[in-house]
N, C-alpha and C positions, 0 to 999 in steps of 0.2 A: 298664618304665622307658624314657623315650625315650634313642635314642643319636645321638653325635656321631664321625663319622669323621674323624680328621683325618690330612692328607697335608702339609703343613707351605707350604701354598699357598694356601688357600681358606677359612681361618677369618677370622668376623667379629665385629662388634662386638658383634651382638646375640648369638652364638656363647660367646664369651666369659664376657658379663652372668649369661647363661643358665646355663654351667659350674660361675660363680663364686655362684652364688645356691643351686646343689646339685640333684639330681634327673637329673641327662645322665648318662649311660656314656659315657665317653671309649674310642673305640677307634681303631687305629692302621690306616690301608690298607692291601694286601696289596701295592701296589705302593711303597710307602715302605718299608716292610717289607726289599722286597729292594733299592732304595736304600741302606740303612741296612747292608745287611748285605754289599752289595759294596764300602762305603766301610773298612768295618772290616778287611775283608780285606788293605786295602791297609796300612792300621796294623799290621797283625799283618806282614805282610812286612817292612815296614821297619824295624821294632823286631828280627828277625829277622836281618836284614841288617848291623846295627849301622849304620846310616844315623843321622848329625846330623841329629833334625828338629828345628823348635822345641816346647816343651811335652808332646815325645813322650819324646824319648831328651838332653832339656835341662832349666835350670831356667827358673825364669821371671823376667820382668822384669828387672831389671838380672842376674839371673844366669841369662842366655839363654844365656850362654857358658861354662857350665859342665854338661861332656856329663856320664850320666847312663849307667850299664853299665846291661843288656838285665836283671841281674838285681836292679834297683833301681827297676824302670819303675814296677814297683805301687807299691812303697812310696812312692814318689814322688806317687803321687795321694794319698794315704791323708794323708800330709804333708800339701800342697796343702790338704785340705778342712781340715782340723784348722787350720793356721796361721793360714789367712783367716777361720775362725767367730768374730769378734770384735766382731761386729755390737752396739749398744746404744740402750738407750731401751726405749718400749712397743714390743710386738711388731706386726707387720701385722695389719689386721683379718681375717678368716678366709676372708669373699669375695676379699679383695685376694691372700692368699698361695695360694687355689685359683686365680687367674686366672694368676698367678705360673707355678705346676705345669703348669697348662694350655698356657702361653706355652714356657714353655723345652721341653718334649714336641714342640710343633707345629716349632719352629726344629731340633728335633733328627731330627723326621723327615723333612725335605726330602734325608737323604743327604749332609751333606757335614763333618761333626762327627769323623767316627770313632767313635762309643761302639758299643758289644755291643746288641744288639737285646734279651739278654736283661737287659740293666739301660734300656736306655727301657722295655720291658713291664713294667718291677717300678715305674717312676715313677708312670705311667697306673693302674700298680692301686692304688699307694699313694690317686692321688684317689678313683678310684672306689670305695676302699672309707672315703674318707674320712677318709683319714690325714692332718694337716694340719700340716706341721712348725711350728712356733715361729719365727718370721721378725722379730729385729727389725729396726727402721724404721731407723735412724739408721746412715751409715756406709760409704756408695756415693758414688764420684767420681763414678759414671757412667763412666767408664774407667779401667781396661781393663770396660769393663760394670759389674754390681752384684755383682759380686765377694765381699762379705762376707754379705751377705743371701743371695745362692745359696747362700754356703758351709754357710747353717744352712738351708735346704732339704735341702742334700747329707748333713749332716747325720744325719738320719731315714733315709735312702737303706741307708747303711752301717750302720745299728741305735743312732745316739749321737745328743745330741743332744733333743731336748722334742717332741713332736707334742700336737696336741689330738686327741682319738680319744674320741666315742662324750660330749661334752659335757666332758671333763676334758683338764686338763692334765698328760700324763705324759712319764717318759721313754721318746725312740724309739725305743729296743730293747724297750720293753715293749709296746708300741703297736704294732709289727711284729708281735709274738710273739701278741700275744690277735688280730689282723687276719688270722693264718696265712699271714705275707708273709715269704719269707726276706731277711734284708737282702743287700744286693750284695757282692762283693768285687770291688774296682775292679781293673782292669787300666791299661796305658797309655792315656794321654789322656783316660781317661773324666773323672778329676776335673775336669780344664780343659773340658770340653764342657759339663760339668753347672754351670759358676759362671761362666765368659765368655760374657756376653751383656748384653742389655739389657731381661731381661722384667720386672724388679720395675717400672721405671720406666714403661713401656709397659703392663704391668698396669693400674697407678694411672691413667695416661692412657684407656685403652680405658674403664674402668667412668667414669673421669668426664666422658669420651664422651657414653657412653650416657644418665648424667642432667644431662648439660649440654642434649640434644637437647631431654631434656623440659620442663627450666627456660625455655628459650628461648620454646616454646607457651606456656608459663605465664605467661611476663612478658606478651605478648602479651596473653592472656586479660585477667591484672589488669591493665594498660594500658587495654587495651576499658573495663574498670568501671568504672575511675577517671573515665575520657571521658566516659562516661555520670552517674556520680556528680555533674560538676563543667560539665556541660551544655555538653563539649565542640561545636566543632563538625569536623562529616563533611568540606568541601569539602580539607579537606591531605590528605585521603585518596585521592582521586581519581585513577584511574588514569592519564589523562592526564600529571598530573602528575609519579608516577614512571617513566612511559617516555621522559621528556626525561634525565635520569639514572639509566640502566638498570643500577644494581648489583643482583644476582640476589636478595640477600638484603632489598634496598628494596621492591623490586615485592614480593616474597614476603610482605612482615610489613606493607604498605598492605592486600595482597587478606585477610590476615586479619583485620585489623582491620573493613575491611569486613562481610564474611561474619559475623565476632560482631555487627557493631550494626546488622546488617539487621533491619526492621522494628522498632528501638528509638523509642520517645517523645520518650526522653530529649535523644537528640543535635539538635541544631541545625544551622542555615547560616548561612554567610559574612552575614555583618551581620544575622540574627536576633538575638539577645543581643548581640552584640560582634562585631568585625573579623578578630579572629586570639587565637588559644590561644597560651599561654604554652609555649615548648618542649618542657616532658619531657611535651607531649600532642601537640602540632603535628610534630614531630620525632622521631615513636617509630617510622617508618619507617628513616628516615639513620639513629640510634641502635642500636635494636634488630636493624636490617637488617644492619647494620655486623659486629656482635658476631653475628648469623647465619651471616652468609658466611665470618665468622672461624673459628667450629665444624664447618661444612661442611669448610672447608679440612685445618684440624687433626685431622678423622676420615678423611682421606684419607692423610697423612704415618704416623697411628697404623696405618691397615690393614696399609701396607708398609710397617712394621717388625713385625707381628706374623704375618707372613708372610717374612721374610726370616731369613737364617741369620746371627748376629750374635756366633759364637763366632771364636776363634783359635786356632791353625792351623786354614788350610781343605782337606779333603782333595777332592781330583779324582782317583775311580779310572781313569775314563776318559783322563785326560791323562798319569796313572800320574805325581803329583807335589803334595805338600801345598806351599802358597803361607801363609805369614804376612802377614797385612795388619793390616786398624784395621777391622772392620765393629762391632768391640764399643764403638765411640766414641758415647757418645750425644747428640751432639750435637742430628742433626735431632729427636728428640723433647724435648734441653734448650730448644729455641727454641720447637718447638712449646708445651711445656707451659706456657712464661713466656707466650707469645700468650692460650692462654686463659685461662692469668688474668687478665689485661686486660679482657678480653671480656665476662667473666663479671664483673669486677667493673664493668664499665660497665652493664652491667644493672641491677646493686643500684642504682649510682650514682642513674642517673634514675629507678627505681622510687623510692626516699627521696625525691625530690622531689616525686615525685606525691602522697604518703604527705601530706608537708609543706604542700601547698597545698589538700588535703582536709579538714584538721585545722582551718586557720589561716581562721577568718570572714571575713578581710580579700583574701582571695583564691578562697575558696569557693562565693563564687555564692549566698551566703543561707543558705547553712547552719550550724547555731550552731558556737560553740567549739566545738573538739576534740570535736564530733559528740557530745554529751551534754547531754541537756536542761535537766540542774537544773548548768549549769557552776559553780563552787566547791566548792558542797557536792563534788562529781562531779571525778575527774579524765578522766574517759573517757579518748582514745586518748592524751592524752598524752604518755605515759610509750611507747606500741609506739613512736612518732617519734623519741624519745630512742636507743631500741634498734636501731633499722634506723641513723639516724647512725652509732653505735657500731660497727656492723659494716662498713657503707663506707669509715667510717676505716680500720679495722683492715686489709678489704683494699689499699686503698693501699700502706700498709708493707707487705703480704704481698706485691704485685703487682711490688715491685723488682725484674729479673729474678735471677736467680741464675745462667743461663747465661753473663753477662760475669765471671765471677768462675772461676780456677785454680788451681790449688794445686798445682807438681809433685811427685810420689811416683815412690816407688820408685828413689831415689838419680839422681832427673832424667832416668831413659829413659822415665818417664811424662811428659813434661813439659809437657803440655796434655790437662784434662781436662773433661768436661761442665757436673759440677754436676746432670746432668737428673734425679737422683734426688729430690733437693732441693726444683727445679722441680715435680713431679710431686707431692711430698707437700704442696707447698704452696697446687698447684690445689685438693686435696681440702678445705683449710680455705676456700679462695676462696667453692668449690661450694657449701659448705653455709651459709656466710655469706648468700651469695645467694641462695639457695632461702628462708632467713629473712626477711629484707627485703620478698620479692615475696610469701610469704604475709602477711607483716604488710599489705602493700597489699591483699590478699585482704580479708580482714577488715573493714578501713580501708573501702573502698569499698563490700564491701556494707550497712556499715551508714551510710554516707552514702547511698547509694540508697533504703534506709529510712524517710531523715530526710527525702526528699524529698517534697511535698505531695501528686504527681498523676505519671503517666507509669509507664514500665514499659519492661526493657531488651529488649536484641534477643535472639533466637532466641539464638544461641550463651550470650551474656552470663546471659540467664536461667539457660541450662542452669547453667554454674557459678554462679554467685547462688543456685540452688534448693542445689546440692549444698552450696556454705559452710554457710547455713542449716540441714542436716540435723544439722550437725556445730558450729555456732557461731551461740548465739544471737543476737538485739537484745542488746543493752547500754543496758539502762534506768539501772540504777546501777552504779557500780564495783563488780566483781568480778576473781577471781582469770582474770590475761589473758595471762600466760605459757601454760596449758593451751590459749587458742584458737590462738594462734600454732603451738602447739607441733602441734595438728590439722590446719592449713593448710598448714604442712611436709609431712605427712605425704600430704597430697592430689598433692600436687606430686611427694614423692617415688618414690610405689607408682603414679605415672600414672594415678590413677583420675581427677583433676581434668581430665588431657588426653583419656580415655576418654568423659568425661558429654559435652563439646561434641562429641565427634569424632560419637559416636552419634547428636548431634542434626543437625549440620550438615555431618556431612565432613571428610574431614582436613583440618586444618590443615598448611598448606607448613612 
């Protein structure tokens, strides 16, 4: 089994996907290790000492001011996990609450938490032997971090609590017990190391990360088809063109556009058929480039935070002094995550449109109604154009942000809070909205290139063209078209769709 070392400094996104998708051993560095275990030390002093710390030898949130004798420290976590498991709704999907485990481990080994080396070894084993608490989704400020959601990761930890183990849903003492994992018995500060942070939120970011990168080739890709479908023309492509306005993600999604419709029939020039393409063809540079550089960005904000330490109290053995601050504020990832929703639903956005004037004879370039021969009898694509609107719409209302929105807690010493939890659950519907949409334009297009009399698309374009095709016939009469849609997701989702082009001509930027 391959393994993943992790030092709480150098895990990535593809790191993560990879964890969260099962098959990696997680193991912890030998240099974190003793990080981890000279920060404790200083916990154990202080609690020793009878030192006010916060969260150590106090309560929390509004009762930060109410010290806590040296022989109440444990039970004080043990409280702590229990009071906050109050989590509701469905539970996290099983990828998202292994990325989860993965995140708060990675934040926990950088050294500056306080917890027992021997309760992070018992989290890590819990993944790797696939222990997977019951995490529901609903119920994080985002600050103090995901507080409630961790608490039922922590949960499992101490032996209470639901795990899925082994394809069931049981309880986590039992799940321990058949795994041959002894549950923890917390000491000071572990409970608050193990639920102050911000990995739920950052989880859900990171994985939709990862297949925001590929939706992004993808729109690309059906953008190309559509082009060619609807006898775009090349000259808006022109690199010329976009080094007068050098945004990274504009050049980047002109050269692919290119690169697919090399050696195409299909495509045209500047006054061959017509003067100029109707935007969401002429403009899926600025567009698409747009929502590029947006995701670029947003995988850079998500790394540091899944390398940064985002619990409360911070301990410095070195400085020989725990500091209280705010790193469990999830701010930077509440704004990150509202951005890509944007992003991403600006994708679908102009993907529907393409969708729309493939369909529509009156804008099609000669191609009959809604791409079906015997139109009446036939509804051909109809009804996907209907579907892909419906989901644009919908992200709109999802795409509100949720970051300008607070709520104070904890009798107003919380009294600014993220929301990013929010933010992040609501990219995931964003995501998959839009991965629908651009495979409906998948489909869409290659069967307008079908309909076409003579020509043949470019090198990249073929490649996905051959691959829809393998998976999504012609459409001579109406048939059941929810299953093709539902295929073309799936190209898009498992990157084989990004895989067939890359093989043939290269990565795509």
């Amino acid at each position: 089994m391959a393994e993943l070392y992790i030092d709480g400094n150098s895990l990535t996104i593809n790191d993560v996907y990879n964890v969260a998708k099962g098959g990696i051993n997680v193991k912890i560095t030998e240099e974190a290790c003793i990080r981890v275990a000279k920060a404790r030390e200083l916990v154990d002093r202080y609690v020793s000492e009878n030192r006010v710390e916060y969260g150590i030898t106090t309560g929390f949130g509004k009762f930060a001011d109410v010290t806590i004798s040296k022989d109440e420290t444990a039970e004080l976590q043990y409280n702590l996990i229990r009071s906050h498991s109050c989590g509701v709704d469905e539970p996290l999907p099983i990828d998202v609450a292994r990325a989860v485990m993965l995140l708060r481990a990675n934040a926990l080994a950088k050294g500056y938490s306080g917890i027992r080396l021997e309760t992070l070894n018992t989290l890590v084993e819990m993944l790797n032997k696939d222990i997977i608490p019951v995490i529901p989704s609903k119920g994080s400020l985002g600050a103090s971090g995901d507080l409630a959601p961790l608490a039922h990761m922590a949960l499992v930890l101490i032996g209470e609590g639901e795990a899925y183990y082994r394809g069931k849903r049981i309880p986590g003492g039992e799940a321990m017990n058949l795994a041959g994992i002894r549950p923890v018995r917390l000491d000071s500060k572990e409970g608050l190391a193990l639920i102050n942070g911000t990995p739920v939120m950052t989880a859900i970011g990171a994985l939709a990360i990862h297949d925001a990168i590929n939706l992004i080739k993808a729109a690309d890709i059906a953008g190309a088809l559509s082009m060619e479908a609807l006898r775009g023309i090349r000259d808006a492509f022109d690199e010329r063109v976009h080094m007068l306005r050098p945004h990274v993600g504009q050049i980047a999604t002109a050269k692919n556009i290119r690169l697919l419709v090399e050696g195409s029939s299909l495509v045209t020039g500047q006054g061959e058929l017509r003067v100029q393409d109707a935007y969401s063809i002429r403009c899926m540079p600025q567009v698409h480039g747009a929502s590029r550089d947006a995701i670029n960005y947003i995988k850079g904000i998500v790394e540091i935070e899944m390398n940064s330490v985002t619990d409360n109290p911070l301990i410095f053995p070195d400085d020989d002094i725990v500091i209280s601050g705010g790193n469990f504020h999830g701010q930077p990832i509440a704004l990150a995550m509202d951005f890509l929703g944007v992003a991403l639903s600006e994708l679908a956005d102009i993907s529907e449109r393409r969708i729309a004037k493939l369909i529509d004879s009156n804008l099609n370039n000669g191609l009959p109604g809604f791409l079906i021969r015997e139109g009446g009898l036939n509804s051909g694509f109809m009804i996907p154009q209907y579907v892909a609107a419906s989901l644009v719409s919908e992200n709109k209302v999802l795409s509100h942000p949720a970051s300008v929105d607070s709520i104070p807690s904890s009798a107003n010493q919380e009294d600014h809070v993220s929301m990013g939890t929010i933010a992040a659950r609501k990219v995931r519907e964003i995501l998959d909205n839009s991965i629908n949409v651009v495979a409906i334009e998948l489909m869409t297009s290659a069967q307008a290139i079908d309909l076409r009399d003579a020509g043949f698309p470019g090198k990249g374009t073929a490649a996905a063209y051959s691959l829809i095709r393998s998976r999504v016939p012609f459409i001579e009469k109406d048939e059941l078209m929810y299953r093709h849609i539902n295929d073309c997701a799936e190209l898009i989702k498992n990157g084989e769709l990004i895989k067939k082009v890359e093989d043939e001509i290269g990565p795509l930027n």
